[in-house]
Predicted model as a PDB file, atoms N, CA, C, CB and O in Angstrom, pLDDT in the B-factor column:
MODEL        1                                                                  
ATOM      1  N   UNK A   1      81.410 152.423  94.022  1.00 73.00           N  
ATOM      2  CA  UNK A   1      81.296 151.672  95.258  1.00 73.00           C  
ATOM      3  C   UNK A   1      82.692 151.310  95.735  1.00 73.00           C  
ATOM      4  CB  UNK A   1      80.425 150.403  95.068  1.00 73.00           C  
ATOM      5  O   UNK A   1      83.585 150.859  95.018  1.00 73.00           O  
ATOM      6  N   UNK A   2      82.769 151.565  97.031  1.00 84.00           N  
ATOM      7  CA  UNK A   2      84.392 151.242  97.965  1.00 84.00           C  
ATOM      8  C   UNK A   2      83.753 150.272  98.282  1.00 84.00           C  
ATOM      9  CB  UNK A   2      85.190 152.230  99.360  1.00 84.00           C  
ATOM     10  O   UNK A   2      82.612 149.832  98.144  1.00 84.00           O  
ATOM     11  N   UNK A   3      85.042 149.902  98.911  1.00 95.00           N  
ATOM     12  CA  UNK A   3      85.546 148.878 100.328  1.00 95.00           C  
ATOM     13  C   UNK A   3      86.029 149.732 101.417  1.00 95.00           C  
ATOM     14  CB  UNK A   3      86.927 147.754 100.006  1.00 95.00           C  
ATOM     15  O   UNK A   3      86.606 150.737 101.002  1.00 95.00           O  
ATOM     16  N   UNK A   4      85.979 149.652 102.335  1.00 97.00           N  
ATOM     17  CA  UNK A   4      85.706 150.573 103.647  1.00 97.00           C  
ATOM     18  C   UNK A   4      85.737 150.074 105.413  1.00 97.00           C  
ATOM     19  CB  UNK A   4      84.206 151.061 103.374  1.00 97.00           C  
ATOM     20  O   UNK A   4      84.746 149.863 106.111  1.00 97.00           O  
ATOM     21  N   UNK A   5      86.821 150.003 105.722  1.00 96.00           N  
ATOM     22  CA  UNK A   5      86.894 149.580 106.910  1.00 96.00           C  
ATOM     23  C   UNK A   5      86.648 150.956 107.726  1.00 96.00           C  
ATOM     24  CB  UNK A   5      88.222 148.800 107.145  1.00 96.00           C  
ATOM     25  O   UNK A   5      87.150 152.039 107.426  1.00 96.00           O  
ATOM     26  N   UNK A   6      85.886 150.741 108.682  1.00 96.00           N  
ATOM     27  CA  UNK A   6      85.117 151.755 109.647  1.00 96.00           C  
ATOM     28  C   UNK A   6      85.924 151.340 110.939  1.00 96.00           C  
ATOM     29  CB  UNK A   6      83.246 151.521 109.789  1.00 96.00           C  
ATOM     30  O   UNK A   6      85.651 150.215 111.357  1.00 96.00           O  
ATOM     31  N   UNK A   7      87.177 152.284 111.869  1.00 92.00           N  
ATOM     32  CA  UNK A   7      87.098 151.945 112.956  1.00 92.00           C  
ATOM     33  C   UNK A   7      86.408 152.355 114.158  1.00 92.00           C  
ATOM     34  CB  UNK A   7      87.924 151.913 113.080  1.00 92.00           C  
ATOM     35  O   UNK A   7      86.177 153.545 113.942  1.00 92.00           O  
ATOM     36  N   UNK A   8      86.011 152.113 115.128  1.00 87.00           N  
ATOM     37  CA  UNK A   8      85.454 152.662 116.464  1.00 87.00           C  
ATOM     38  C   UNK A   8      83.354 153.111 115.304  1.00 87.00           C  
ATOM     39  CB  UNK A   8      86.993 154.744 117.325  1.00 87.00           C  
ATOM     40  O   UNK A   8      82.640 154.096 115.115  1.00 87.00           O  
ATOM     41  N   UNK A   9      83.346 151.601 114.926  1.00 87.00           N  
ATOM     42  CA  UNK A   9      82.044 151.750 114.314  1.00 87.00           C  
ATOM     43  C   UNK A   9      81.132 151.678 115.338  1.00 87.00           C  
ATOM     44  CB  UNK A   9      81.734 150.770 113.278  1.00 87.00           C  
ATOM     45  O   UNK A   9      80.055 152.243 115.147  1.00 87.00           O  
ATOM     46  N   UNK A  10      81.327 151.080 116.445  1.00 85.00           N  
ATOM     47  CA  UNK A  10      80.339 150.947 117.525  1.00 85.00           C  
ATOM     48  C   UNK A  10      79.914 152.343 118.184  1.00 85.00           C  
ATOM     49  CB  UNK A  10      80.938 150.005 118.618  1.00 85.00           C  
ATOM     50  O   UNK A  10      78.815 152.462 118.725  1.00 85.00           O  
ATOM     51  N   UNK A  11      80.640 153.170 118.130  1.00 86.00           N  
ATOM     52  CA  UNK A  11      80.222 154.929 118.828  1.00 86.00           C  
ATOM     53  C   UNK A  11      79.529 155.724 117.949  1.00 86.00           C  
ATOM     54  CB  UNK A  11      81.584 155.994 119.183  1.00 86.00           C  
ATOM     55  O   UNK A  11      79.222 155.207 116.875  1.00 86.00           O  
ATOM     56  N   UNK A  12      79.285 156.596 118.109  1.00 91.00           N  
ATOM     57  CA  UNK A  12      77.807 157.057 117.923  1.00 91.00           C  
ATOM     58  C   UNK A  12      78.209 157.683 116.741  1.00 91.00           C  
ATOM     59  CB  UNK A  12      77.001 158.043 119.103  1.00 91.00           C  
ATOM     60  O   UNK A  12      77.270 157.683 115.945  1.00 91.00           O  
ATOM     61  N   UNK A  13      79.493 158.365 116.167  1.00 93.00           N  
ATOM     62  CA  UNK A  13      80.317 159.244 114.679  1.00 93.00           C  
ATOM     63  C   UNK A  13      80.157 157.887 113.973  1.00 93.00           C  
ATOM     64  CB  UNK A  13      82.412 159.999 114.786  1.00 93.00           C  
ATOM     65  O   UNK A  13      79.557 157.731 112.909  1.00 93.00           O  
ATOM     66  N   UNK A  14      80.871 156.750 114.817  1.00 91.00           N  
ATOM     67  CA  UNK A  14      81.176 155.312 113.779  1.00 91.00           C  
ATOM     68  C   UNK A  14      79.646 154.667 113.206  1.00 91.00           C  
ATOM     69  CB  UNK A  14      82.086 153.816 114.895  1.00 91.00           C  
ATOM     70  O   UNK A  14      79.608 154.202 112.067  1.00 91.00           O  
ATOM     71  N   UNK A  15      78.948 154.673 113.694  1.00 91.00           N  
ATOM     72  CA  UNK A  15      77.723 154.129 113.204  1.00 91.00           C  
ATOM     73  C   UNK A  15      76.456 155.182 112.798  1.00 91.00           C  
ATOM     74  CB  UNK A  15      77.282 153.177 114.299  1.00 91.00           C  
ATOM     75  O   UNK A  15      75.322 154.905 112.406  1.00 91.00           O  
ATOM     76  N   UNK A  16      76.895 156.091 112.969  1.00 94.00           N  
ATOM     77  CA  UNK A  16      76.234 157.217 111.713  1.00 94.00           C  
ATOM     78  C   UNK A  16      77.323 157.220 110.234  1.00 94.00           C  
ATOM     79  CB  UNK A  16      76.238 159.221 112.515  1.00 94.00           C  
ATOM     80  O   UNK A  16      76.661 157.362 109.206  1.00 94.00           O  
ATOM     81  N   UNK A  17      78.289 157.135 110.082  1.00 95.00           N  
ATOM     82  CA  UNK A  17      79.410 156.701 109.496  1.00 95.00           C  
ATOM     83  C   UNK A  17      78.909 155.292 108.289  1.00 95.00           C  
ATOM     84  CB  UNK A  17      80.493 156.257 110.864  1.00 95.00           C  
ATOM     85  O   UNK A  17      78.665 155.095 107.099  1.00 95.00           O  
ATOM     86  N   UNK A  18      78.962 154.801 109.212  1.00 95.00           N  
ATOM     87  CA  UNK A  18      78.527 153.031 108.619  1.00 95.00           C  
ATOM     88  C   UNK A  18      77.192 153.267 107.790  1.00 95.00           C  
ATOM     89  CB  UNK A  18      78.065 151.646 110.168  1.00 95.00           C  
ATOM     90  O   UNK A  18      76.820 152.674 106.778  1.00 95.00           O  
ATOM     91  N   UNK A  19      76.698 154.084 108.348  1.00 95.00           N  
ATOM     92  CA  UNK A  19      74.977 154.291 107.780  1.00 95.00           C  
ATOM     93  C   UNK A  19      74.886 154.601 106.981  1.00 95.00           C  
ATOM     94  CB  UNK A  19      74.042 155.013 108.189  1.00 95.00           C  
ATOM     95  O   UNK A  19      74.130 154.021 106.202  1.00 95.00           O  
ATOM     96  N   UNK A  20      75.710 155.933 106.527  1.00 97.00           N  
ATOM     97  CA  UNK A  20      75.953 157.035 105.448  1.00 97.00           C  
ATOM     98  C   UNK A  20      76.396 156.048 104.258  1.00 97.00           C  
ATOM     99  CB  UNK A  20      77.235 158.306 105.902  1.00 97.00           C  
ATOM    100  O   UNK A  20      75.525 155.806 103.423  1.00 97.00           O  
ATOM    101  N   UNK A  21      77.652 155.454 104.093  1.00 97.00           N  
ATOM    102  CA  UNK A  21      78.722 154.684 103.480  1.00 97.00           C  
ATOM    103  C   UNK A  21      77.862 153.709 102.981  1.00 97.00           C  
ATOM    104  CB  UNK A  21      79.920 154.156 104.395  1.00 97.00           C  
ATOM    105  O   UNK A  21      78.074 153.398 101.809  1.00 97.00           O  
ATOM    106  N   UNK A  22      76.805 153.054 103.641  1.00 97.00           N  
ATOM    107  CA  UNK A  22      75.632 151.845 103.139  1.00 97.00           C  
ATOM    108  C   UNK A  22      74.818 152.358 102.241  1.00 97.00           C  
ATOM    109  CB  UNK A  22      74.623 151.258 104.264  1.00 97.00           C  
ATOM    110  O   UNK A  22      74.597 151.876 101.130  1.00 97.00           O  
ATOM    111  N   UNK A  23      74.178 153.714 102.863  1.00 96.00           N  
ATOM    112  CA  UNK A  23      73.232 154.158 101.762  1.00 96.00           C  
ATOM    113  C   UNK A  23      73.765 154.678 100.805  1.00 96.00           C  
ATOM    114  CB  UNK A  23      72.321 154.997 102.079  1.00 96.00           C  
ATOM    115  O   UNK A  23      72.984 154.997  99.908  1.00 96.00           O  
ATOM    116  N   UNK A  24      75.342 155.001 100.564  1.00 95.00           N  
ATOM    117  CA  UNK A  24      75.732 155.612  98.840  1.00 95.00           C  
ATOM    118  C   UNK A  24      76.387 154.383  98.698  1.00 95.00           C  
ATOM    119  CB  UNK A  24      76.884 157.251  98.450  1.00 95.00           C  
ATOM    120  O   UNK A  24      77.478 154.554  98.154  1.00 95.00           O  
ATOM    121  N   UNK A  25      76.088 152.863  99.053  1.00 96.00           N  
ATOM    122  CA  UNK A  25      76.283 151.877  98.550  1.00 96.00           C  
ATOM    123  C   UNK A  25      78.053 151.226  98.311  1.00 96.00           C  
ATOM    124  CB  UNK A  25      75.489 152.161  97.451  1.00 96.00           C  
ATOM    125  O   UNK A  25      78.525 150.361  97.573  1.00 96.00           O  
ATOM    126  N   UNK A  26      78.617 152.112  99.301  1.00 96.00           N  
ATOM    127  CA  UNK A  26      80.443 151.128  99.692  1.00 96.00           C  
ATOM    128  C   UNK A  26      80.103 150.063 100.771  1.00 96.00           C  
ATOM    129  CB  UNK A  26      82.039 152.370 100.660  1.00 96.00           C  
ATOM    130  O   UNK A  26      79.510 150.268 101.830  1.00 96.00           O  
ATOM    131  N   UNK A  27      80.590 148.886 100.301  1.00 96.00           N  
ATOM    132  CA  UNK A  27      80.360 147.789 100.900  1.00 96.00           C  
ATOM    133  C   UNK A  27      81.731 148.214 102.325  1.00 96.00           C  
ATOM    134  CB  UNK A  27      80.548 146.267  99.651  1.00 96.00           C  
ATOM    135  O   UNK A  27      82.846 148.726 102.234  1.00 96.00           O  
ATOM    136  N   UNK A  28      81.024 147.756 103.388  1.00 97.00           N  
ATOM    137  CA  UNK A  28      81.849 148.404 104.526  1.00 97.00           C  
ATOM    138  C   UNK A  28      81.812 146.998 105.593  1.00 97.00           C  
ATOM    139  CB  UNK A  28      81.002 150.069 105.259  1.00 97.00           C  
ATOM    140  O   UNK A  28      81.064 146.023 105.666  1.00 97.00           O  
ATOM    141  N   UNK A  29      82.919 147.411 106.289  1.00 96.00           N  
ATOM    142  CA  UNK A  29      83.388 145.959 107.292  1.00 96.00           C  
ATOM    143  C   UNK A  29      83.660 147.180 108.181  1.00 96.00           C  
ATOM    144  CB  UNK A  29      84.973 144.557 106.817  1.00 96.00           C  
ATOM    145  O   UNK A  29      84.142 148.276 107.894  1.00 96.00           O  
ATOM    146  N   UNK A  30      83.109 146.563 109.611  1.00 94.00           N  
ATOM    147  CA  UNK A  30      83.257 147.504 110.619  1.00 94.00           C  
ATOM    148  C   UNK A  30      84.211 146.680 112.128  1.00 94.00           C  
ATOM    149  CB  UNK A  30      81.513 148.056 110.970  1.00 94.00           C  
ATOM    150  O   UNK A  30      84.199 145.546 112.609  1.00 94.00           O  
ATOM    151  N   UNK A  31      84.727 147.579 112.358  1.00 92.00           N  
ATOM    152  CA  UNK A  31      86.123 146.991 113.440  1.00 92.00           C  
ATOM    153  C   UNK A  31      85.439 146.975 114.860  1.00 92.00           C  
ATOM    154  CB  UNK A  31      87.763 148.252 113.535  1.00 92.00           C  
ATOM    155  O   UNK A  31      85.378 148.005 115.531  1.00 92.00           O  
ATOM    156  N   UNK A  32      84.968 145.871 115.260  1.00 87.00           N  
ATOM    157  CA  UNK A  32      84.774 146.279 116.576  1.00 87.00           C  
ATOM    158  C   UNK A  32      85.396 144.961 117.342  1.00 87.00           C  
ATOM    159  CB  UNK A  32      83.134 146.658 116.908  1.00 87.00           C  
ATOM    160  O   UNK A  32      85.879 143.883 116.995  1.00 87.00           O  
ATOM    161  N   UNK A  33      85.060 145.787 118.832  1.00 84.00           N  
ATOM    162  CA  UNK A  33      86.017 145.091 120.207  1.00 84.00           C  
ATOM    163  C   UNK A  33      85.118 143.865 120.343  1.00 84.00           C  
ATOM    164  CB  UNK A  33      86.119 146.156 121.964  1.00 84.00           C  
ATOM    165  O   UNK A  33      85.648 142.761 120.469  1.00 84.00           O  
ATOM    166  N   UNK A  34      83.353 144.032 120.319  1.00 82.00           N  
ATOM    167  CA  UNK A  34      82.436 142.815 120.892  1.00 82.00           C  
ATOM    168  C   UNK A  34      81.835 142.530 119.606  1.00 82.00           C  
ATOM    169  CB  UNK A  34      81.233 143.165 122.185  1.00 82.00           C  
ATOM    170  O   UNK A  34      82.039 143.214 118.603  1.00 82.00           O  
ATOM    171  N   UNK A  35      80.849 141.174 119.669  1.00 83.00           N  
ATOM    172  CA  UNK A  35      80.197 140.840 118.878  1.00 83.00           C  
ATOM    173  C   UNK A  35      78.862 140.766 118.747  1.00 83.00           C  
ATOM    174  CB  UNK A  35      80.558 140.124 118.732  1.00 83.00           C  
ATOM    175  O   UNK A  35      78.139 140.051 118.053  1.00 83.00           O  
ATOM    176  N   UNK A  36      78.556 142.000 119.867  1.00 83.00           N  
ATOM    177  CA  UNK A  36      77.077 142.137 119.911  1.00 83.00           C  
ATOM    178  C   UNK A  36      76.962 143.703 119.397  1.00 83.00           C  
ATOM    179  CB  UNK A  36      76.381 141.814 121.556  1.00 83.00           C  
ATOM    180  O   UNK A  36      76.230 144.568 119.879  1.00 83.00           O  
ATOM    181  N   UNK A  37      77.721 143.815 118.480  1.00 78.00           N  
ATOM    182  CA  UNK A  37      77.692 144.823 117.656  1.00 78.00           C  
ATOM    183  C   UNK A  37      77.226 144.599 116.209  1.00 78.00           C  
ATOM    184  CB  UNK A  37      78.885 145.318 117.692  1.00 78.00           C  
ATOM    185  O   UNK A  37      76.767 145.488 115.492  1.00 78.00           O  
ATOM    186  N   UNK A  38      77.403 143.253 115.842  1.00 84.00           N  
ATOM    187  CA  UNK A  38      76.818 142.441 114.930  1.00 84.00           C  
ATOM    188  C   UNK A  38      75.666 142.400 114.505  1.00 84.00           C  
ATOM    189  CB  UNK A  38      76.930 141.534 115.172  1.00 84.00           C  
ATOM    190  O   UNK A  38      75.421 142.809 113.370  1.00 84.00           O  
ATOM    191  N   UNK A  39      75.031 142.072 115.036  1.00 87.00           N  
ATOM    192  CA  UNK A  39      73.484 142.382 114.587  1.00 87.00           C  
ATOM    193  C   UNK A  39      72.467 143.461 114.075  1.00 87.00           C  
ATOM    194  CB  UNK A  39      72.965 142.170 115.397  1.00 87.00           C  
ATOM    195  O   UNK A  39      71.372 143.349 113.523  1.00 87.00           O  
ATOM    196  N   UNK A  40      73.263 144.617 114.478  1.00 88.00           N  
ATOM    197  CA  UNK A  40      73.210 145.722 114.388  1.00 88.00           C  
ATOM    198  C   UNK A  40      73.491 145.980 112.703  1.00 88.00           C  
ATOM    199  CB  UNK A  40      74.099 146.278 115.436  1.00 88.00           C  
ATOM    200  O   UNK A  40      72.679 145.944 111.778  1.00 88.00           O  
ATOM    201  N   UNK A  41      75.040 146.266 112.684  1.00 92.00           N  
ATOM    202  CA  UNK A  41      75.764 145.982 111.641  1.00 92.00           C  
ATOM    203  C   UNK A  41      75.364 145.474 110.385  1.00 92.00           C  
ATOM    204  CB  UNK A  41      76.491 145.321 112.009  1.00 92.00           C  
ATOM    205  O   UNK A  41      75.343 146.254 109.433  1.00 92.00           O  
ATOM    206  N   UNK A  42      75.023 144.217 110.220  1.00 92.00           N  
ATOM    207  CA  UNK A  42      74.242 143.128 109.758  1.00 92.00           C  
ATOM    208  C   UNK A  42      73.649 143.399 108.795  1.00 92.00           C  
ATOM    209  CB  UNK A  42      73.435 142.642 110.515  1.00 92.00           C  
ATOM    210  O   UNK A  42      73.827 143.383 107.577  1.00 92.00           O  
ATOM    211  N   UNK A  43      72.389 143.834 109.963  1.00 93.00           N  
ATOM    212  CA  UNK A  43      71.025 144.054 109.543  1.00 93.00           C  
ATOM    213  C   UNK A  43      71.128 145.491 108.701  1.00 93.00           C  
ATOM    214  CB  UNK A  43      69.951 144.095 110.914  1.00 93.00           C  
ATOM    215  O   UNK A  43      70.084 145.745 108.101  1.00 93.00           O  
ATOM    216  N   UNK A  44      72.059 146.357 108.563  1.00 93.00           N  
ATOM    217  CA  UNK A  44      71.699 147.641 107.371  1.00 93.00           C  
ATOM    218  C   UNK A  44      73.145 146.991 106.457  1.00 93.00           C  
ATOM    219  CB  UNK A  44      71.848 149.918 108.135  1.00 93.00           C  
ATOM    220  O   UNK A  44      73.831 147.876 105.944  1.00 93.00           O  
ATOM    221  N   UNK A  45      73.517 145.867 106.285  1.00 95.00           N  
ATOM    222  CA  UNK A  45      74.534 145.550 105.629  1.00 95.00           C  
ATOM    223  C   UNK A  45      76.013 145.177 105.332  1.00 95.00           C  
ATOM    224  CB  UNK A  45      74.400 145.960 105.364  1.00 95.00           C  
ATOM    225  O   UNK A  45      76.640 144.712 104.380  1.00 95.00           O  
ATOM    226  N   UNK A  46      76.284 145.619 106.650  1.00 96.00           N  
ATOM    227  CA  UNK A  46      77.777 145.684 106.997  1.00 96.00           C  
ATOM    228  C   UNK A  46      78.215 144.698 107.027  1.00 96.00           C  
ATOM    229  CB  UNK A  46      78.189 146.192 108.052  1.00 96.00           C  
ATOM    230  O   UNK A  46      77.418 143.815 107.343  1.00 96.00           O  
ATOM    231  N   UNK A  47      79.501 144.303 106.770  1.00 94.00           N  
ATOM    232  CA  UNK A  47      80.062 143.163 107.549  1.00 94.00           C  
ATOM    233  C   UNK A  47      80.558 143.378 109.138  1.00 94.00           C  
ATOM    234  CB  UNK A  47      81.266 142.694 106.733  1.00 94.00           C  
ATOM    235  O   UNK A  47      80.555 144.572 109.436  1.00 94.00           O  
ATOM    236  N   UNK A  48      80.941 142.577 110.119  1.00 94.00           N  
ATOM    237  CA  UNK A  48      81.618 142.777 111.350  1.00 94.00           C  
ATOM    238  C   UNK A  48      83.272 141.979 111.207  1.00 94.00           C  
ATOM    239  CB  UNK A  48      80.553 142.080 112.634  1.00 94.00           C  
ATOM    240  O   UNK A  48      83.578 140.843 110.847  1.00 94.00           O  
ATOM    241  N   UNK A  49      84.011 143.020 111.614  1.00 93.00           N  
ATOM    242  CA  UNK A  49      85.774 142.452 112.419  1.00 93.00           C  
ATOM    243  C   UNK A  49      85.713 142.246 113.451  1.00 93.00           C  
ATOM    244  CB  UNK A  49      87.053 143.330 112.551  1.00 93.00           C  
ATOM    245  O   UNK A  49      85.574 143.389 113.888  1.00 93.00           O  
ATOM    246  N   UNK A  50      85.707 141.621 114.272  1.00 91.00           N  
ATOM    247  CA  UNK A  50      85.867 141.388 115.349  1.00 91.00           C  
ATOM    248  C   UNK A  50      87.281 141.558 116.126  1.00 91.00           C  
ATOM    249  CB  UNK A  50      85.404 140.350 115.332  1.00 91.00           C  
ATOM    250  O   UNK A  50      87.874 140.491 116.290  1.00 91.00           O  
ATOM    251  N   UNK A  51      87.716 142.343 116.470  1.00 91.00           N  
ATOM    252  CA  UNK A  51      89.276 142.765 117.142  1.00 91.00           C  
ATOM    253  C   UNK A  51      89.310 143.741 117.772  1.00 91.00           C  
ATOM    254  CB  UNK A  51      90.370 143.037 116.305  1.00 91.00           C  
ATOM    255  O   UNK A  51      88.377 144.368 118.274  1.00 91.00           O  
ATOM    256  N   UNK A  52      90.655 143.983 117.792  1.00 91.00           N  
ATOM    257  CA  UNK A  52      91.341 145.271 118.659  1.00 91.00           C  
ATOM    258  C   UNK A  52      91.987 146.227 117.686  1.00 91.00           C  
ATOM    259  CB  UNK A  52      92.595 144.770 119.781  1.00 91.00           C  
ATOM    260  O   UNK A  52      92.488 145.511 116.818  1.00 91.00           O  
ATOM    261  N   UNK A  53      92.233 147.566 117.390  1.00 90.00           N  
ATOM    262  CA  UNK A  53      93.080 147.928 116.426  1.00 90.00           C  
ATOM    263  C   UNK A  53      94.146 148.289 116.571  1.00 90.00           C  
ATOM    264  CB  UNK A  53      92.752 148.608 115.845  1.00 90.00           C  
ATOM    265  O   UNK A  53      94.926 148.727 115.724  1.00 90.00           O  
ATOM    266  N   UNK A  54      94.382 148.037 118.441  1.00 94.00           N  
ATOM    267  CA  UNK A  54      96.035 147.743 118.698  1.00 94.00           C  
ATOM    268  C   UNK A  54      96.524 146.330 118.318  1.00 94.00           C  
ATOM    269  CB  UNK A  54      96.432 147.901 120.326  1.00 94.00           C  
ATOM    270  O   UNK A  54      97.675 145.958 118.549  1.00 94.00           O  
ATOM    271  N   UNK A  55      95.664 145.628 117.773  1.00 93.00           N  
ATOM    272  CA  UNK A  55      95.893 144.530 117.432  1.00 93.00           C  
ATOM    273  C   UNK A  55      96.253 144.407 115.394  1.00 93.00           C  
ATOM    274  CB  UNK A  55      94.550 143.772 118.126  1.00 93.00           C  
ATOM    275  O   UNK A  55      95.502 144.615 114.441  1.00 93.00           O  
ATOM    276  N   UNK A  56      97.386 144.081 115.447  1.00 94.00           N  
ATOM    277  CA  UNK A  56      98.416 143.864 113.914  1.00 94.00           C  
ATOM    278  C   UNK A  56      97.400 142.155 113.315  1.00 94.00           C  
ATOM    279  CB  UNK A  56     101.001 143.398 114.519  1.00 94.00           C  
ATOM    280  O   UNK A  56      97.124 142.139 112.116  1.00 94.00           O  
ATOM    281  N   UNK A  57      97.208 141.626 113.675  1.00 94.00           N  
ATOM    282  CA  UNK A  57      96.496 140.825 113.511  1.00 94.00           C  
ATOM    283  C   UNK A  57      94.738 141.192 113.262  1.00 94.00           C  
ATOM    284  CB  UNK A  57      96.892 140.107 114.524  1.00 94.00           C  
ATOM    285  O   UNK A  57      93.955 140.913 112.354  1.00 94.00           O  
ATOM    286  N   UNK A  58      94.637 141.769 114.251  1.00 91.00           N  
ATOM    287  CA  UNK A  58      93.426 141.889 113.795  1.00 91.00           C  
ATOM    288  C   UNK A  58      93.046 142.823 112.706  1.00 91.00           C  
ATOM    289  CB  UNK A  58      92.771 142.120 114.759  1.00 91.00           C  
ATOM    290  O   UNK A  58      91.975 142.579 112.150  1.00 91.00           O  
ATOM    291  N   UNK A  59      93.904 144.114 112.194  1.00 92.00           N  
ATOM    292  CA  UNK A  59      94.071 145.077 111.396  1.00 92.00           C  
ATOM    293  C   UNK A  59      93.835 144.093 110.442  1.00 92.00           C  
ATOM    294  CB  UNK A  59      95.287 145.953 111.422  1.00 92.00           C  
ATOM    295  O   UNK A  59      92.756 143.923 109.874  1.00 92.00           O  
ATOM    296  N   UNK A  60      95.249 143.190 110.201  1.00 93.00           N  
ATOM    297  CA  UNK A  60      95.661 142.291 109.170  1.00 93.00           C  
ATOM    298  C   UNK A  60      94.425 141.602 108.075  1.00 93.00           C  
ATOM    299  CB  UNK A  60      96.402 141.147 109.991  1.00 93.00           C  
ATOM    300  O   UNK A  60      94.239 141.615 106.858  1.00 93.00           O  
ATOM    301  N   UNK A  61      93.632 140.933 109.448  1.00 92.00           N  
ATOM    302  CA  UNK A  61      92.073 140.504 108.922  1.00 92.00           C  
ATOM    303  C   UNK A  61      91.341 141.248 108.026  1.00 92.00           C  
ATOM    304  CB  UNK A  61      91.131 140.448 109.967  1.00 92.00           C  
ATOM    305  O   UNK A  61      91.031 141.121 106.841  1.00 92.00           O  
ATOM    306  N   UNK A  62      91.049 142.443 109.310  1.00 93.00           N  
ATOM    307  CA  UNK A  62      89.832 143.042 108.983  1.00 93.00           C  
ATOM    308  C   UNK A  62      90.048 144.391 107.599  1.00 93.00           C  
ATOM    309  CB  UNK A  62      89.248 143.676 110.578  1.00 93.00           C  
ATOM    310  O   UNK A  62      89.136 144.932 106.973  1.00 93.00           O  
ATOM    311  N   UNK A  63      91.246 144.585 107.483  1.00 94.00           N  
ATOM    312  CA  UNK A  63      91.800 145.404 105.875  1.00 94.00           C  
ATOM    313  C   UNK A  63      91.632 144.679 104.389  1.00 94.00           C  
ATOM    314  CB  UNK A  63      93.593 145.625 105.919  1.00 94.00           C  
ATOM    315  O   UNK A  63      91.573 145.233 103.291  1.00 94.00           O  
ATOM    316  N   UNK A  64      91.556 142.779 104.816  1.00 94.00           N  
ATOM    317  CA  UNK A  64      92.124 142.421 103.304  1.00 94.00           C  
ATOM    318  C   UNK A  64      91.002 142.726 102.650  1.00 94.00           C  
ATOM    319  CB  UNK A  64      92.648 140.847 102.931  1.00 94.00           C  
ATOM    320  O   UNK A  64      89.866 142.410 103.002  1.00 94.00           O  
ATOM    321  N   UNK A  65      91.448 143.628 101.251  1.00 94.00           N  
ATOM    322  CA  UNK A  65      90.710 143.927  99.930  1.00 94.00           C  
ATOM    323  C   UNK A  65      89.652 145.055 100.142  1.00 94.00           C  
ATOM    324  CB  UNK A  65      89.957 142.581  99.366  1.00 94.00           C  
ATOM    325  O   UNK A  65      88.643 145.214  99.455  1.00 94.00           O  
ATOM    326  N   UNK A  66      90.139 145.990 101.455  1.00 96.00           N  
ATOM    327  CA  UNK A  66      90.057 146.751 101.631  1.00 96.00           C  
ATOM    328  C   UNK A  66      90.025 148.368 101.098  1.00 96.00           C  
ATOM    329  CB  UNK A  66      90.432 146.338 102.083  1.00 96.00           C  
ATOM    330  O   UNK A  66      90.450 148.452 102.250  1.00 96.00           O  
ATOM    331  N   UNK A  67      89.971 149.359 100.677  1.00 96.00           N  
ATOM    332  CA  UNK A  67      90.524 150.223 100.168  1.00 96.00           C  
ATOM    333  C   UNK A  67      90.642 151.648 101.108  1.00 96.00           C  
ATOM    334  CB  UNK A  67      89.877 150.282  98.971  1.00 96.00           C  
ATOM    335  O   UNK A  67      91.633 152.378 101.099  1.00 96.00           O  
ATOM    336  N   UNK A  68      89.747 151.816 101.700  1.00 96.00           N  
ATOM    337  CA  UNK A  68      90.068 152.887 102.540  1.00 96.00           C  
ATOM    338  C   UNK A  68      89.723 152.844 104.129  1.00 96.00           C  
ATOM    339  CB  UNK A  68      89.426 153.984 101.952  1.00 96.00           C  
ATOM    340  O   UNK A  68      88.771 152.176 104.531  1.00 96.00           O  
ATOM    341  N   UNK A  69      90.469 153.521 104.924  1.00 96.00           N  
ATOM    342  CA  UNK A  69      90.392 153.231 106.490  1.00 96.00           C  
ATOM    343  C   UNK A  69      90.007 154.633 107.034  1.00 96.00           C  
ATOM    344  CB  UNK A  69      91.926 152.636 107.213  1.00 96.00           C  
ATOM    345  O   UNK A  69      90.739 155.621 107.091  1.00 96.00           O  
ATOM    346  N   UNK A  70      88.252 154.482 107.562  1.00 95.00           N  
ATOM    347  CA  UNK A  70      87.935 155.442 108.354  1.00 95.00           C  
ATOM    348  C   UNK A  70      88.386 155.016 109.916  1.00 95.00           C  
ATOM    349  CB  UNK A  70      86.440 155.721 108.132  1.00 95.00           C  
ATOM    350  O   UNK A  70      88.179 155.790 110.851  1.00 95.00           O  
TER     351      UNK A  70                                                      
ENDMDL                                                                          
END                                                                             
């Protein structure tokens, strides 16, 4: 089991992505711009980032204890 930051999880590669990564059981945090992506997310397990990934800050967040960046 990873750690797994998913970016651009909200598009249609990113959240078939997120899906895959849940069911072989890597706990995954997904990067998105809104927070009505959340619920979504959530509900098959994910965590949500809430940011930009031109954003150094928000990277900063949404990486810690991280291990790999789709």
């Amino acid at each position: 089991m990873a750690s797994v930051l998913v970016t651009g999880a909200g598009g249609f590669i990113g959240t078939v992505l997120v899906r895959q990564l849940r069911e072989r059981g890597d706990d995954v945090v997904c990067l998105a711009h809104h927070s009505h992506y959340a619920k979504h997310f959530e509900a098959i397990g994910a965590r949500v980032a809430i940011g930009d990934i031109r954003s150094l800050d928000s990277l900063r967040q949404a990486t810690q204890g991280v291990e790999c960046v789709y």
